[in-house]
C-alpha positions in Angstrom: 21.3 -15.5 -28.3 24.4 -15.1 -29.5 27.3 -17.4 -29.5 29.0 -15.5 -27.2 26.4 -15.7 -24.8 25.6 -19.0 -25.7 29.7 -19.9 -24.7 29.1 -17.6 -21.3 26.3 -20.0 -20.5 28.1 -22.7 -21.2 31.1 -21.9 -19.2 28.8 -20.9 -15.8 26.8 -24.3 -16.2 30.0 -25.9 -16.0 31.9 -23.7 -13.0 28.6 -24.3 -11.3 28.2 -27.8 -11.6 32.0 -28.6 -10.6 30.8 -26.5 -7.5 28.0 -28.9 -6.7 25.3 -26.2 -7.7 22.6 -27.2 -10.3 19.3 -26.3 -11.2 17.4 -27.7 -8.0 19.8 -26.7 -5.6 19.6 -23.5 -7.2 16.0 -23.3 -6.3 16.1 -24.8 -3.0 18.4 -21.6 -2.3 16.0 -19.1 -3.6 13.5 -20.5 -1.5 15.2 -20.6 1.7 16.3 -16.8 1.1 12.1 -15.9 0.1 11.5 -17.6 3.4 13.7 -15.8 5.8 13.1 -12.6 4.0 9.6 -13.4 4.6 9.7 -14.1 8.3 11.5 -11.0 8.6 9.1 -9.1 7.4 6.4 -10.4 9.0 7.9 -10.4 12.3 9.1 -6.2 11.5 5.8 -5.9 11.0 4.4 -7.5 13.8 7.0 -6.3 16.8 7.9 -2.8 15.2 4.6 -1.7 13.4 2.6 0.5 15.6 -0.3 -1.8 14.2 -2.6 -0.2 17.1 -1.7 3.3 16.1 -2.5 2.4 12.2 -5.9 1.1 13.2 -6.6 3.9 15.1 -6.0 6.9 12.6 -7.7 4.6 9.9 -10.8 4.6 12.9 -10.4 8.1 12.8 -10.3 9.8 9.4 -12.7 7.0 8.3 -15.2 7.9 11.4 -14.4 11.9 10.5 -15.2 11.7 6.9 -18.5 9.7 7.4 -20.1 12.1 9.7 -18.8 15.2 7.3 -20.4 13.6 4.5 -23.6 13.1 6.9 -23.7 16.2 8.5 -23.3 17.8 4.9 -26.4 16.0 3.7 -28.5 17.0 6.7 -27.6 20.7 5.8 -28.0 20.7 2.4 -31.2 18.8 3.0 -32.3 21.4 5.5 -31.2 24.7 3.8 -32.7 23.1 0.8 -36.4 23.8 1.8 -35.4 26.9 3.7 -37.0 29.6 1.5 -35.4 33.3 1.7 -36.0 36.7 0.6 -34.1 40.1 0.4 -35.5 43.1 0.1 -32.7 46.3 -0.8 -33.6 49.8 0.6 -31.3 53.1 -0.3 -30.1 54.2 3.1 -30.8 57.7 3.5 -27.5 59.9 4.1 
């Protein structure tokens, strides 16, 4: 640090502790403001996410891609043992 900042440091210790405002107060204020950011966020998330609606598109796409990948494995399965031939003829004109 540099005495400058050093001095700066100095100078806000002291304007905050002629305010009342030291290190544990400092914390008890950062904790209240986690908390009620914290409720708020679970209650937005609770009242005004469509939580129904997310489960049901997740239901969805993750019911979707499980029976593509299925139904692709039957197929390939299937065509795999599927044997065929082509025979080429000239057309006559």
């Amino acid at each position: 640090m540099t005495i400058e900042q050093i001095e700066l440091r100095k100078m806000l210790t002291q304007m905050l502790a002629d305010n009342g405002i030291n290190r544990e107060t400092i914390v008890d204020f950062v904790k209240s403001i986690v908390e009620e950011k914290v409720e708020k966020a679970i209650y937005r998330t609770v009242h005004e996410v469509d939580i129904d609606g997310m489960v049901r598109g997740t239901v969805r796409e993750t019911t979707k891609r499980a029976l593509q990948e299925e139904v692709s494995k039957k197929v390939r399965a299937t065509l795999s043992s599927v044997s065929i031939s082509l025979e080429c003829h000239e057309v006559p004109r």
